[in-house]
C-alpha positions in Angstrom: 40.7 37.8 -2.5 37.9 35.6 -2.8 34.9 35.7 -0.6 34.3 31.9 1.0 31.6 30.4 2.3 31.1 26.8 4.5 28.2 25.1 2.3 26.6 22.0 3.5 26.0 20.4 -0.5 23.3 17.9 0.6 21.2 21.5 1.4 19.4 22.3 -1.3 18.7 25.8 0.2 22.3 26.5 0.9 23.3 25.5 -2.5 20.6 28.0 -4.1 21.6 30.7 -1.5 25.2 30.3 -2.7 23.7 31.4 -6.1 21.6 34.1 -4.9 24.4 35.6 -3.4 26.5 35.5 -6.9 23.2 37.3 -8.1 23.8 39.7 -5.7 27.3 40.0 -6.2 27.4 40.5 -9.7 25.2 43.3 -9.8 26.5 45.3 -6.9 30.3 44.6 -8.7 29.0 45.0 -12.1 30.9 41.7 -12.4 31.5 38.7 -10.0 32.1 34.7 -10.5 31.4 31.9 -8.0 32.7 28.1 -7.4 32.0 25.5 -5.4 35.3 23.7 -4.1 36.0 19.7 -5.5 34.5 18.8 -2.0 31.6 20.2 -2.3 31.6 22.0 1.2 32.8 25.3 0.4 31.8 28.2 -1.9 34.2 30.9 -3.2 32.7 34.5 -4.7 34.8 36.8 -6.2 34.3 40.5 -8.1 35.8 40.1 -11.3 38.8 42.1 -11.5 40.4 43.4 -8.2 38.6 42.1 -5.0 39.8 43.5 -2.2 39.2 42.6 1.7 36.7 44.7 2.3 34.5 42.9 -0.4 33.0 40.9 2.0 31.8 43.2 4.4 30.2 45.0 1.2 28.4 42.8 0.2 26.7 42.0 3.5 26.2 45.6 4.2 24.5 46.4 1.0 22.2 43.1 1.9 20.9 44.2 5.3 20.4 47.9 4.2 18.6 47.9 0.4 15.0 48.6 0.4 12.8 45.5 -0.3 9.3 46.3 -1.9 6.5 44.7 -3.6 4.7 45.6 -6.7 2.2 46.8 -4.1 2.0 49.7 -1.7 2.5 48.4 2.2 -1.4 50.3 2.5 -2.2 48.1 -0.1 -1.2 45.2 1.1 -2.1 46.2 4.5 -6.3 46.9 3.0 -5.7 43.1 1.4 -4.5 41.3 4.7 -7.6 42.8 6.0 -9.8 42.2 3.8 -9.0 38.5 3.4 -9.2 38.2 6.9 -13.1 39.1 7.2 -15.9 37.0 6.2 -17.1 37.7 2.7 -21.2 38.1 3.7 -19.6 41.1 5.9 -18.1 42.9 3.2 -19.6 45.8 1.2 -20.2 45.9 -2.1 -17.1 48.7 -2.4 -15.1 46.5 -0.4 -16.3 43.3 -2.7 -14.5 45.7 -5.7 -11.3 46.5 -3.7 -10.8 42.9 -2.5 -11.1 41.5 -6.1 -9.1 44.2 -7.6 -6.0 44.3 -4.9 -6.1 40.5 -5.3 -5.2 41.0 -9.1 -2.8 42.9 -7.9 -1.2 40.5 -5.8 -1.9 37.6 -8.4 1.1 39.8 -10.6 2.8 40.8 -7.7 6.7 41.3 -8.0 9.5 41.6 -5.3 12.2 44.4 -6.1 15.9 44.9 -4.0 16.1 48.3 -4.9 20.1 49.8 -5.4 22.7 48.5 -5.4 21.0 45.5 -6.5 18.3 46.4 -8.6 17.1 42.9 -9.1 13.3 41.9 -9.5 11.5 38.9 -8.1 8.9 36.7 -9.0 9.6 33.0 -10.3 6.8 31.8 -7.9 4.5 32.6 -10.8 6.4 31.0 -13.5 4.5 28.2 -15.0 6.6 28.0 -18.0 9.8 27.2 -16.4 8.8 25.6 -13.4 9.4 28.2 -10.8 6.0 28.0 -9.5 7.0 24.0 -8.2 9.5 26.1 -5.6 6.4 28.3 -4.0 6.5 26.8 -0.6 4.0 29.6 1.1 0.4 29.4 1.6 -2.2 31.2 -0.4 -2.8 33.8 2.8 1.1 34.3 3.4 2.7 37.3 1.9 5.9 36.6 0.5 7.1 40.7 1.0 6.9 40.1 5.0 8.7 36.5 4.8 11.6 38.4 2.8 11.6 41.4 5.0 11.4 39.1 8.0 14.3 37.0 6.8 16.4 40.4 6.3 15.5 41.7 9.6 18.3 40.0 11.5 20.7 41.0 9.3 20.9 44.3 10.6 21.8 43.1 14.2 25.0 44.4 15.5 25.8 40.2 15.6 26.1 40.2 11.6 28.3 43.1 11.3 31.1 41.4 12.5 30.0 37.9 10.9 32.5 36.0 9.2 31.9 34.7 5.5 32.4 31.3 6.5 29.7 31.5 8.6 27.0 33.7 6.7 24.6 30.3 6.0 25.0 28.8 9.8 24.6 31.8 11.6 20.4 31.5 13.4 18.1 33.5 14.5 14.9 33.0 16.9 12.8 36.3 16.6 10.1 34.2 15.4 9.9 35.5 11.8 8.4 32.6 9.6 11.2 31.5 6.6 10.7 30.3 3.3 11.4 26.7 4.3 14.1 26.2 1.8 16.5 25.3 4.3 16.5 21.3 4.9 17.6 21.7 8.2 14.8 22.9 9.6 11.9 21.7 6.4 11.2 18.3 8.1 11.2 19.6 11.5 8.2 21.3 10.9 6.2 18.0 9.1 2.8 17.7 10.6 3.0 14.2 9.9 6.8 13.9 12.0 5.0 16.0 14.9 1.1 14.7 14.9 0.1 18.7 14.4 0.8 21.6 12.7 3.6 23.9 14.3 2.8 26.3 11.3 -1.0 26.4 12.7 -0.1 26.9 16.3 2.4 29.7 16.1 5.4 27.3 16.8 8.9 28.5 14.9 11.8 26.5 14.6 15.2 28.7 14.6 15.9 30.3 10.9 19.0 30.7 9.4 18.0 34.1 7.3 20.8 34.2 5.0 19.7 30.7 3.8 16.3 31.8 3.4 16.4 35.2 1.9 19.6 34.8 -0.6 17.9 31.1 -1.8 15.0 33.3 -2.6 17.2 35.8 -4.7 18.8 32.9 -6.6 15.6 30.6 -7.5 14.8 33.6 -9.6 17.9 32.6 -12.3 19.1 29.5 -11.0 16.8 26.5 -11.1 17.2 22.8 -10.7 16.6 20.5 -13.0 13.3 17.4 -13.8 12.3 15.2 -15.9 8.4 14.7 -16.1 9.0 11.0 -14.8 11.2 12.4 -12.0 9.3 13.2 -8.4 12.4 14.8 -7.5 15.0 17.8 -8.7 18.5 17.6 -9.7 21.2 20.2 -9.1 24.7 20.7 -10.2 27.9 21.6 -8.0 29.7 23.1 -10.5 33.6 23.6 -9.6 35.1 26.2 -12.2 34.6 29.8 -11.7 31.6 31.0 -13.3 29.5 34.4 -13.4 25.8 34.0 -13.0 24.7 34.0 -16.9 26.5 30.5 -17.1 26.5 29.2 -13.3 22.8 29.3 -14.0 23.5 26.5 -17.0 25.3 25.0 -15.3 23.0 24.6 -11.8 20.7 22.5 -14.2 23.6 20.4 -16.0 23.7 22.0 -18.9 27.0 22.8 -19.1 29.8 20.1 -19.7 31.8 19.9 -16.4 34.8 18.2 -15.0 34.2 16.9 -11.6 30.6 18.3 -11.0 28.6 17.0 -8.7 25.2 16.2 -8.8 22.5 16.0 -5.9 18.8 15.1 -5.8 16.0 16.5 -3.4 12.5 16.2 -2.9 9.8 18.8 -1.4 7.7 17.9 1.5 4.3 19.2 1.9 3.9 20.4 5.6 0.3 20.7 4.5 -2.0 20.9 1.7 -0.2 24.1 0.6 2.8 24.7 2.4 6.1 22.8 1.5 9.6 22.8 2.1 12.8 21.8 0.9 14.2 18.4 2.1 18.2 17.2 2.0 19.4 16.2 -1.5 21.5 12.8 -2.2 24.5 12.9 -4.0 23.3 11.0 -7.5 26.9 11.2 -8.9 29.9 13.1 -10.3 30.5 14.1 -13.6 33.9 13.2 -15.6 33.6 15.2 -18.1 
């Protein structure tokens, strides 16, 4: 019994949260494949083997309950938020040494879902690849409170009962600030659409934290594809059902397909540093 999930395609954030959540699958099931259907609107995730009807339920269960923690201690990141915070002239010499050192720290910081998932984190700093193009924070934001903010509603008596179908639509408004890879809500907050910054005034649109936190699972296999002459990122709906080791080939279109589809998105930049993800357009479908 397969696991589906309604999918907007031209969302580049729901597309990537569909593979995030085949991540996550797969390693809770020690096996699992995903498909997007011919239309493009729906996502199907299976165990490999014997799924049963419960699968669903697992999965979300084992979401909004595993520990998320970061390469460093909350007191360290706690001593950093503060020390960023204060004017360097006020700082002592001691404190000039822990700032400097704790901001190593974070330089190699890493993200870790702890069991059943077991899965680390931390394509933002990939230069090689390109995952560092997808950072869509600011230099001051710490990425362990946007993921544990994303997660929090999860565990809301609302979600327990949440059908599949609904895991990527499903909002919340407790004014934790997303990753921004949701389209829906990444031109909203332009400063250039609104004539200020919402980001510097405390504003928050409504998230949809299942976009948010399982897109950032998946951006750390699955990545879109560019060409140096491109401005803009290609990704592939691929329609046969596929575990994660070759879904992840075939996100970037390099995997001959019959009847994939291809979209292409840009990023926005909010401000100097932030960015989000803006909606894709369908380029074309493959016939191989």
């Amino acid at each position: 019994m397969s696991i589906r999930i309604n999918v907007d395609p031209a969302n580049p954030g729901q597309f990537f949260a569909c593979c995030g959540l085949l991540e996550l699958a797969d390693r809770l099931w020690s096996g699992a494949e995903g498909a997007f259907s011919s239309s493009g609107a729906e996502f199907s995730l299976s165990r490999t083997g014997n799924s049963t009807e419960t699968d669903a339920n697992e999965l979300l269960i084992n979401i909004a309950s595993c520990a998320i923690t970061s390469t460093l201690s909350d007191e360290q990141i706690g001593t950093l938020k503060k020390l960023l915070n204060r004017k360097k002239t006020s700082l002592t010499a001691q404190e000039l040494i822990e700032k400097e050192w704790l901001s190593q720290l974070w330089e190699r910081e890493r993200i870790r879902l702890h069991d059943p998932f077991n899965v680390w984190i931390d394509w933002w700093g990939d230069d090689h690849s390109g995952g560092s193009s997808f950072k869509t924070w600011a230099g001051k934001q710490f990425v362990l409170d946007l993921a544990r903010g994303m997660r929090a509603p999860m565990r809301s008596g609302a979600w327990s009962s949440l059908p599949p179908a609904k895991w990527l639509h499903e909002p919340a408004s407790d004014g934790s600030l997303p990753f921004y890879f949701d389209a829906d809500i990444g031109g909203q907050s332009s400063s250039l659409d609104a004539g200020f910054s919402m980001d510097a005034l405390g504003m928050r649109s409504r998230t949809r934290p299942m976009i948010e936190l399982a897109a950032f699972v998946g951006l750390q296999r699955f990545r879109p594809f560019r060409e140096k002459r491109w401005e803009s990122f290609r990704y592939v709906q691929w329609t046969e059902p596929l575990p994660p080791v070759l879904a992840a080939v075939a996100c970037c279109g390099r995997l001959p397909q019959h009847r994939a589809r291809i979209f292409e998105f840009r990023l926005l930049y909010r401000t100097k540093y932030l960015k989000s993800f803006l909606t894709a357009k369908p380029k074309e479908t493959t016939n191989e």
